[in-house]
N, C-alpha and C positions, 0 to 999 in steps of 0.2 A: 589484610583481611577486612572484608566490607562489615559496619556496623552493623551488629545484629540489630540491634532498635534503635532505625533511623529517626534521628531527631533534627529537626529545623529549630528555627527561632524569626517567625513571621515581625513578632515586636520588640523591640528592646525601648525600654527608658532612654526621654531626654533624644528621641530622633526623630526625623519627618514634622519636625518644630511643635512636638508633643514633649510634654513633663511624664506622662505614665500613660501605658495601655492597661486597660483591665475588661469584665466580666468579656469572657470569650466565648463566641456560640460558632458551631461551624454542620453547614450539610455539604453532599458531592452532587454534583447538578447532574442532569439526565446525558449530558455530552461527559460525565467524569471529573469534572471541573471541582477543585476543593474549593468552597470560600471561607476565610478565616476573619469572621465578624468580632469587633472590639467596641470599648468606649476609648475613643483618642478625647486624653483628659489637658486638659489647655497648659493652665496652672500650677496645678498640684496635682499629687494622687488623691485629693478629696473627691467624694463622692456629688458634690455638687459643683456650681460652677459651670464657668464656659466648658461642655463637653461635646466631642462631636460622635457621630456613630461613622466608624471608618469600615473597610474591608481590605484583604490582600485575598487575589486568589493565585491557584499554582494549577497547574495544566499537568503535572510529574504526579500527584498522587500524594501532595502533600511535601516534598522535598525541595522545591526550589519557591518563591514566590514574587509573587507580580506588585506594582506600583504600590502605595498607599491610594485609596480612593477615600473620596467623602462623602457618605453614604446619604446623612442625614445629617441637617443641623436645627437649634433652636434660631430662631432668627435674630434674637435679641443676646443672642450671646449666651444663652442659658444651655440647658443640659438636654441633650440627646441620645436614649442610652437602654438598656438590657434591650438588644436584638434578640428577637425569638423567630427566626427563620424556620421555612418549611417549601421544599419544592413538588409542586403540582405532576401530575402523571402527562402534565401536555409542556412540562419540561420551563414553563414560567418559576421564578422563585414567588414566593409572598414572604414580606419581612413586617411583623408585627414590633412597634416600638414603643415606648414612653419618652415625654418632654416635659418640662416646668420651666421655669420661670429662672434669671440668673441670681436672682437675690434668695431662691426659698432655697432650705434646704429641711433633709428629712425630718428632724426635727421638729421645726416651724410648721411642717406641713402636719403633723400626728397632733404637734398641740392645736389645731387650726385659728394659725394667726398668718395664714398665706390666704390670697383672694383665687377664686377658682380659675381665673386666665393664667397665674401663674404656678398652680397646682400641680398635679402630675396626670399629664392627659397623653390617653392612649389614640395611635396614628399606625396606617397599614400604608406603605410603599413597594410597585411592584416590578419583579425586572423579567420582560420577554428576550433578553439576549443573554443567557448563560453570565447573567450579576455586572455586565459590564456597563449598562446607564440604567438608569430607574425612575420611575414614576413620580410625579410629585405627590405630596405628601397629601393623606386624607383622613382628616380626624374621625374616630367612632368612640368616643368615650360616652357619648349618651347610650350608644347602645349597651357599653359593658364596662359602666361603671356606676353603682348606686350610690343615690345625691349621699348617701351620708359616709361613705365612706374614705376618708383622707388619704393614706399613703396609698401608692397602688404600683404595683411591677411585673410588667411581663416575668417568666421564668426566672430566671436568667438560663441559658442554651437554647439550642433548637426547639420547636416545635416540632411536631408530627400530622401528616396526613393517613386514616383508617386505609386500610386497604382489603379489609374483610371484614364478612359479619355485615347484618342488618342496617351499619350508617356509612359502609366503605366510601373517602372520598370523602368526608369529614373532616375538618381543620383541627387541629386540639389546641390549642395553646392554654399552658400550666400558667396561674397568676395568682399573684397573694393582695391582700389589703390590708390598713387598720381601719378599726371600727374607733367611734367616738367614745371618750370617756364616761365613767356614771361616779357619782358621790366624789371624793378629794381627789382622784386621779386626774392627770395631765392629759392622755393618750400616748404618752412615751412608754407606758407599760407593756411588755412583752405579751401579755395576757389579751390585748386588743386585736395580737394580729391576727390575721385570717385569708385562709385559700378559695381558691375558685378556679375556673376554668372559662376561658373565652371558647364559643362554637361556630362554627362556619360551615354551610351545607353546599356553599355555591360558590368554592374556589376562592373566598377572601372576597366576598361581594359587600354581601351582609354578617354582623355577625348578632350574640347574643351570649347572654351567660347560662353558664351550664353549670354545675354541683355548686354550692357554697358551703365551707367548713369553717365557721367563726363562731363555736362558742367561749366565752370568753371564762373557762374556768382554770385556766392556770394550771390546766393539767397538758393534753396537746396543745399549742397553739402555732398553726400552720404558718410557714414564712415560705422562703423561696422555693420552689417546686417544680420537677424536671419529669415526662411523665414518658412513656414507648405503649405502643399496641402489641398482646400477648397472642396468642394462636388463637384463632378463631373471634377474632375483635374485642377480648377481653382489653381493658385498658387499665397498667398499674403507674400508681403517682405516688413519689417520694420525695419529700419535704426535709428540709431543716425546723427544728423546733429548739427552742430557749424556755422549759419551761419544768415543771416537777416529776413529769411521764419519763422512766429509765431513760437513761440516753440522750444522744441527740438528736436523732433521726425518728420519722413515723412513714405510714406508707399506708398505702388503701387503694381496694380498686373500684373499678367500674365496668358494669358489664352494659351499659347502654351509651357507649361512646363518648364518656365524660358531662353525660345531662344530670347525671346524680351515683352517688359510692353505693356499695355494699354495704358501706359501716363508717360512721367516721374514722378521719386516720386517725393508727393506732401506733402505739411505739415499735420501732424497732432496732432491739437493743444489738443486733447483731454485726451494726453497723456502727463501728466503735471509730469514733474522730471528734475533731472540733467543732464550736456551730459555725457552720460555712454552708455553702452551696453546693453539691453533685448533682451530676449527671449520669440520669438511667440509658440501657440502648437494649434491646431485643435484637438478635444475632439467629438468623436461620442457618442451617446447613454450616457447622453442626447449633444446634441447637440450645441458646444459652444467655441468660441477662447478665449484663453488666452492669457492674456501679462503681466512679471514680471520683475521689475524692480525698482529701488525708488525713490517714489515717491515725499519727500522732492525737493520743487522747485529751491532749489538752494545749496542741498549738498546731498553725498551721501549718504545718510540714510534711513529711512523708507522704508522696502523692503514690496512689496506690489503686489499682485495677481488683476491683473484687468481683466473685461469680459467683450467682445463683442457679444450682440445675432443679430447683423446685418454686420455678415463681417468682423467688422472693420469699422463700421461708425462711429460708436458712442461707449462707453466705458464706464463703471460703476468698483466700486472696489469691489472684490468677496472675498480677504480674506488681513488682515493687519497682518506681520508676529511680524513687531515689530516697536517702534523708534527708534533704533538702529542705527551706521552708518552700510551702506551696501552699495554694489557696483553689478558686475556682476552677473547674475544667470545664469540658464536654466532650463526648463521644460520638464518633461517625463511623459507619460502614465504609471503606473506602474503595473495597472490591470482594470477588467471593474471598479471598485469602488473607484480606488485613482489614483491623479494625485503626482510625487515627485517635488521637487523645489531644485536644488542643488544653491547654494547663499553665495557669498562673506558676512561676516559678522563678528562684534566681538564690546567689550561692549565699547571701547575707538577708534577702527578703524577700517575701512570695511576690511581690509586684515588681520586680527587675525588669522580667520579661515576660511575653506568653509566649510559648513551646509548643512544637506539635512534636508527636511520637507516633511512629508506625509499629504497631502492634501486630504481630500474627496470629490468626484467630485460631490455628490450630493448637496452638498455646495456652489461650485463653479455656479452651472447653474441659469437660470434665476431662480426667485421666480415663483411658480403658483400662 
């Protein structure tokens, strides 16, 4: 009997002369193509360090996959890392990245005792042949990133290009910062961090900053953030927050293509797990958002598909992948009948492997 929910395993630990893969971003190119974007981490599972940004893609829909490639590296041995991809309507990918330095780590860099060449600077790399060579590397951190702001990260997952509505044809890429400390604080305080959004009008030419959400009251304070376009170019963004606002989660939208919210983000308690990363996905036909993430309340485990049929009001669970620990995901469209789920996962710790899972979207949507 064929598995109901096909699952791969594109990365495992300690292989392709890697210590760990981790934050996973994944879209399906205009030929069908999956690419299953990673940080291949040299040394350790640490977050800094020699890391490179790797890819596998698969031609099957997510089920078999292809080489290791090496997407992006820092050149001095430093860190290469949260891919935030996004494929263009003329079938090119754009892959939005960040790099530092091999000595800095997050830390260093919030308390600002790292120098700005080894800091965390944002670079677009691009591929016209369905992800198989790419572009050399082009830094835009002056454009979208302010002098005073220290840490700084693409999403972590995909990006999205608008496809409706007054900006269709718009880049979004979701991005968090910290701000610098005031009176005895270090900038290690959760209370500095802060969201934003990169914008692009000309296919990844130029770009520019769109909403910024950093105020530093200790009530929401915006960190990693994953964002989808709603009907009619509504655009909604969903954040992890570490901070006194219910829960873990906050979310808000925008109705002018991510140049600025409706409201700042606000809590959303509905979305009960650990502070980690998720990933949103907007799903036509039938009609329905998704959000994965785990949902264990206080560890990274249970990864878990939850639906929204209002928006993002309210939230219900659509699919349990497993009790497992797990950590980061993302979500892709992979045809009109299946959604994939690529997801940090493994039997004793969320960083084992990353996992892809083939989901069926008739599954996912409301019950009739």
């Amino acid at each position: 009997m064929a598995d109901r929910y096909p699952t791969s395993v594109p990365y495992k630990q300690l292989t392709d002369g890697y210590h760990t893969f981790r934050i996973p971003a994944t879209v399906v190119t205009k030929a069908g193509t999956v690419l299953a974007f990673a940080e291949g981490r040299r040394g350790s599972a640490s977050d800094s360090g020699h890391i490179d940004l790797v890819l596998k893609r698969s031609s099957d829909g997510g089920q078999t996959w292809g080489a290791l490639q090496v997407v992006a590296t820092e050149p001095r041995r430093g860190t290469a890392g949260n891919p935030a991809p996004v494929v263009l309507d003329d079938g090119r990918i754009v892959l939005v990245f960040v790099r530092q330095g091999p000595s800095a780590t997050e830390d260093k860099i919030r308390r600002g005792q790292v120098a700005a060449a080894d800091g965390r600077r944002v670079f677009v790399q691009v591929s016209a042949d369905d992800g198989v060579t790419w572009s050399a590397p082009r830094e835009i951190t002056d454009s979208v990133k302010r002098s005073g702001w220290r840490w700084y990260a693409t999403t972590p997952g995909h990006a999205f290009a608008l496809r409706q509505g007054a900006h269709a044809g718009r880049l979004v890429v979701p991005a968090n910062h910290s701000l610098p400390p005031s009176g005895q604080d270090n900038g290690t305080e959760g209370k500095y961090n802060g969201g934003h959004s990169l914008l692009s009008d000309d296919g990844g030419q130029t770009w520019r900053i769109g909403y910024v959400d950093d105020n530093p009251d200790g009530y929401v304070n915006v960190n990693e953030t994953t964002g989808t376009e709603l009907p009619g170019g509504r655009v909604y963004f969903n954040t992890r927050t570490e901070s006194t606002a219910p829960g873990t989660r906050a979310d808000a939208y925008s109705a002018d293509g991510g140049q600025t919210l409706e409201h700042p983000f606000r809590p959303q308690a509905g979305l009960v797990g650990p502070v980690v990363e998720g990933s949103v996905l907007w799903c036509e036909s039938p009609e329905v958002l998704l959000f994965s993430g785990p949902a264990a309340p206080d560890a990274r485990a249970l990864m878990t598909v939850r639906a929204s049929d209002d928006h993002g009001v309210t939230w219900r669970v659509a699919h349990t992948v497993s009790g497992l620990p797990a950590a980061y995901s993302d979500l892709v469209r992979i045809d009109a009948d299946t959604v994939g789920l690529l997801f940090e996962t493994g039997n004793l710790g969320p960083y084992e492997s990353i996992a892809f899972r083939r989901l069926p979207i008739a599954e996912l949507a409301a019950p009739k």
